[in-house]
C-alpha positions as CSV (number, residue, x, y, z in Angstrom):
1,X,13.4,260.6,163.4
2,X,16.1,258.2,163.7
3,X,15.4,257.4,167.4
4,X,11.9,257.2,166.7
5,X,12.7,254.4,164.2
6,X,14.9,252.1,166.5
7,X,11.9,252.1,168.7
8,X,10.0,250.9,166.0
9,X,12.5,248.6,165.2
10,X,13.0,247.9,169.1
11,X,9.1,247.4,169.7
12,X,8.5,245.1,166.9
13,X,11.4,242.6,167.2
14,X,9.8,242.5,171.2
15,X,6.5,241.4,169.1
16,X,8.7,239.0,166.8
17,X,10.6,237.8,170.2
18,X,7.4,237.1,172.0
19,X,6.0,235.1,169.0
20,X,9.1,233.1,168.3
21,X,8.9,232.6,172.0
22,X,5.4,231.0,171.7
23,X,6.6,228.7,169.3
24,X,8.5,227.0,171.2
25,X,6.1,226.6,174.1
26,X,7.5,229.4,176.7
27,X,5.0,231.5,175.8
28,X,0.9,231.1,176.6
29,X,-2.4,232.1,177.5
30,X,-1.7,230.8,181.0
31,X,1.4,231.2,183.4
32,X,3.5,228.6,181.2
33,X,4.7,225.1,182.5
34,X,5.4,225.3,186.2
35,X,4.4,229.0,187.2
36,X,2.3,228.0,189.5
37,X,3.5,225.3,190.7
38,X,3.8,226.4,194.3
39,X,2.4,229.5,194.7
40,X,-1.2,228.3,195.6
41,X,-3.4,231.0,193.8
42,X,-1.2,233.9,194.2
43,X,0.6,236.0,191.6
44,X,4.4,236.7,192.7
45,X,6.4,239.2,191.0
46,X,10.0,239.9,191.4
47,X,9.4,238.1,194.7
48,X,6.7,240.1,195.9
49,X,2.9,238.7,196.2
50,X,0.3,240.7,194.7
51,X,-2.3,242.2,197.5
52,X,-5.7,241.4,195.5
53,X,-6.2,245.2,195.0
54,X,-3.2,244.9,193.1
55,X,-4.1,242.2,191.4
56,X,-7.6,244.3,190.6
57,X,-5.7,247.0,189.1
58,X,-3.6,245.1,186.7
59,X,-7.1,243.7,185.1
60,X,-8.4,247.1,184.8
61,X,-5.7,248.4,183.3
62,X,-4.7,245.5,180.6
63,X,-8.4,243.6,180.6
64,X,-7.5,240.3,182.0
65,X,-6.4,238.9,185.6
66,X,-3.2,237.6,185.3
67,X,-3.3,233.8,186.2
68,X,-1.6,232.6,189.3
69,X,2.4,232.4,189.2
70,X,6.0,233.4,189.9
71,X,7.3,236.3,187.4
72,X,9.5,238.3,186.6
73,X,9.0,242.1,185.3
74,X,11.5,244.7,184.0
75,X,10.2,248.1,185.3
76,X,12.6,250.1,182.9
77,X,11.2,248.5,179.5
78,X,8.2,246.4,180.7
79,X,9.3,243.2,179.5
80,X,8.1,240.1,181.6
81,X,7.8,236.5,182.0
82,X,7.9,233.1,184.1
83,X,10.6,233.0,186.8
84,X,13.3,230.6,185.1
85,X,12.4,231.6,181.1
86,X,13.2,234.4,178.9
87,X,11.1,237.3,178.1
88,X,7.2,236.6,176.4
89,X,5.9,239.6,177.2
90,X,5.2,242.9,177.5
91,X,3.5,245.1,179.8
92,X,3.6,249.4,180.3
93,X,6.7,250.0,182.2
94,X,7.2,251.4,185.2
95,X,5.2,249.0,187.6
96,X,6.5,249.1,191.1
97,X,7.0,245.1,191.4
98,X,9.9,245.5,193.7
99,X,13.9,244.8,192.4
100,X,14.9,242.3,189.2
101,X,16.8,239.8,190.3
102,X,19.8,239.1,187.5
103,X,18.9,235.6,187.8
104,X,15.6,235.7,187.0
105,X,15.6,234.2,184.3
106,X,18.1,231.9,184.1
107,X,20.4,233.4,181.9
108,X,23.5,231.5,180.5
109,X,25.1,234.0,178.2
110,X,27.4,236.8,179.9
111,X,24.5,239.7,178.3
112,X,22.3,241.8,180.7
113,X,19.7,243.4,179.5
114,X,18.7,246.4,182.9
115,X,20.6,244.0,184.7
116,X,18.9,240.5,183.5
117,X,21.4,238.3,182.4
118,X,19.9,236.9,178.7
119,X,19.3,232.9,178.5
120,X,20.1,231.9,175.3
121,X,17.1,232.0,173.3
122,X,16.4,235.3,174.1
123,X,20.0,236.6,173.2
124,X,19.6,234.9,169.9
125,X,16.8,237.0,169.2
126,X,17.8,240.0,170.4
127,X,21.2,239.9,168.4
128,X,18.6,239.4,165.3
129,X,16.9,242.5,166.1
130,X,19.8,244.4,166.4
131,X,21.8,243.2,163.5
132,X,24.8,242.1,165.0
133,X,25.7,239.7,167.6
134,X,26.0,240.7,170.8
135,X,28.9,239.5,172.7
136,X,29.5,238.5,176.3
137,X,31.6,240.3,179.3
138,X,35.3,240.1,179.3
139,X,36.5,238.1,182.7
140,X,37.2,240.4,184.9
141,X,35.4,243.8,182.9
142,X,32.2,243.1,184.6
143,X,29.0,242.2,182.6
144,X,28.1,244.3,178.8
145,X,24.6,244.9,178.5
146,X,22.0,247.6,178.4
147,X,19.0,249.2,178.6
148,X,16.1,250.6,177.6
């Protein structure tokens, strides 16, 4: 029961995180500012370009095409967004979209979340969520994080 309800509370502070997210503009209908920016009509993840069966698949199985872009996607937890931003949404986990970069996102706080170091915002949030603040790595202890 208890795991069960940190899901809960795990799953709807990803809801509250992708809201806040929107609110300040990272989030959107669309790619976001500068997804697309140059990848001329292709969707990118993790590096890898989407064959259009690919791209077929993902709008049968959520409902919509996803718009042109460069993104990033956690396989372990399903969490995604625009290369250089934190997290706005989520997807099923477990797509094969190749190997997250810890860079990805361009994270700026010392916290790795499946091996994505957090930016800011998003490390804000997720210390909200959990209750507690969540504190960089110690020089020389490698990076604290974890995963889902």
């Amino acid at each position: 029961m208890k795991k069960y309800l940190l899901s809960m509370k795990i799953f709807s502070g990803v809801i509250i995180l992708i809201l806040s997210l929107s609110t300040y503009g990272i989030a959107g209908s669309s790619a976001g500012n500068g997804a697309s920016s140059n990848t001329h009509g292709r969707v990118i993840v993790n590096g890898i370009t989407l064959s259009s069966s690919d791209v077929a698949e993902l709008k049968t199985l959520y409902g919509f095409e996803p718009q042109p872009g460069s993104y990033w996607y956690d396989a372990r937890c399903g969490l995604y967004g625009v290369v250089g931003y934190p997290a706005y949404g989520v997807m099923y986990a477990g797509h094969d979209f190749g190997t997250l970069s810890s860079t990805v996102s361009h994270g700026n706080t010392g916290v790795y979340i499946n091996g994505r170091e957090l930016p800011r915002e998003e490390l804000y949030y997720w210390s909200q969520l959990l209750g507690s603040w969540i504190q960089p790595s110690v020089p020389g202890h490698g990076p604290v994080g974890f995963g889902f």
